[in-house]
C-alpha positions in Angstrom: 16.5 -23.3 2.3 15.3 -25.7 0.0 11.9 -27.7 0.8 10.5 -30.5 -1.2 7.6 -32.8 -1.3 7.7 -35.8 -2.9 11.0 -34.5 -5.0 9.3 -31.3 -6.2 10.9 -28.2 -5.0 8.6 -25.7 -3.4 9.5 -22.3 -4.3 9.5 -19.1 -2.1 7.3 -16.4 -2.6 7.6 -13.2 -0.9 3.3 -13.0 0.3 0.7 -15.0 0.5 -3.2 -15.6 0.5 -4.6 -17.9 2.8 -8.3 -18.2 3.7 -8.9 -14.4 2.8 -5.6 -13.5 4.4 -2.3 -11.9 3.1 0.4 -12.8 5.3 4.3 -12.2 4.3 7.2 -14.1 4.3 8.3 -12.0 7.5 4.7 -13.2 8.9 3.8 -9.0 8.2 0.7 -7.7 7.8 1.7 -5.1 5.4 0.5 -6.6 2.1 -2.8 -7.3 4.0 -3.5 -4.4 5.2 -2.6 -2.2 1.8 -5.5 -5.2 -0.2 -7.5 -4.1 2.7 -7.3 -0.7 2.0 -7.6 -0.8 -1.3 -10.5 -2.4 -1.3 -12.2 0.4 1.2 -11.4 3.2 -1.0 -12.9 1.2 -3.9 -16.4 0.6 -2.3 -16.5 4.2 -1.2 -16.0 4.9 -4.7 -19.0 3.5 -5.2 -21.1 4.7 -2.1 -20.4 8.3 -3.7 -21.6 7.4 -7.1 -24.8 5.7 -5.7 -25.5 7.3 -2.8 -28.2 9.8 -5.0 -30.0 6.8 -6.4 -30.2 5.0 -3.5 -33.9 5.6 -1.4 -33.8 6.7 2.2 -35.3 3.1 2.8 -31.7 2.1 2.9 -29.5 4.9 4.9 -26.0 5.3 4.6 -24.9 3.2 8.1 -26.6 -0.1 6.5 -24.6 0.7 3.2 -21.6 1.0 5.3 -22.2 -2.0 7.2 -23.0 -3.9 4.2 -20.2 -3.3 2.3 -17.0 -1.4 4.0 -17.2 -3.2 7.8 -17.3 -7.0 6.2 -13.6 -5.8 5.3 -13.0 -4.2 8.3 -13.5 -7.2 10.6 -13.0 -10.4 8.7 -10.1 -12.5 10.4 -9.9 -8.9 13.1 -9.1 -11.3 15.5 -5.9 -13.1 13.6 -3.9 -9.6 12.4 -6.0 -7.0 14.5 -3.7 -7.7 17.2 -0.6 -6.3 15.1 0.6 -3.7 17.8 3.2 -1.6 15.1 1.9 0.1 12.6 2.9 -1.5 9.3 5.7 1.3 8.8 7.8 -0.1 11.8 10.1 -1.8 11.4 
């Protein structure tokens, strides 16, 4: 299917980013999820390195909620509702 707007043809592109959110062109969360993911493993990366400098005026559940849970639940409600596990078919 070709679409156009105003005689330029819009290509197809197999994911997307939209307002933070990675959606598919099977409307998926797969590609979403695995950013997600990646992200998490990154920032507890960094919780292990700096989790001997940092004072016990900051324990490790504000760290967490600082920086792993913002990726946790931004848009939750939009693709937290994705019954199947992104595996299924």
């Amino acid at each position: 299917m070709e679409i156009k707007i105003d005689s330029r043809l819009i290509g197809q592109k197999d994911s997307i980013k939209y307002q933070g959110l990675r959606i598919d062109s099977n409307l998926k969360w797969k590609s979403h999820i695995q950013h997600i993911a990646k992200n998490i493993k990154r920032c507890i990366y960094i919780l292990s390195k700096i989790r001997y400098c940092v004072t016990q005026q900051v324990p490790n559940i504000q760290l967490y909620y600082t920086i792993i849970f913002l990726f946790l639940t931004y848009s939750l409600i939009t693709w937290g509702a994705h019954t199947k596990s992104p595996s299924s078919p």
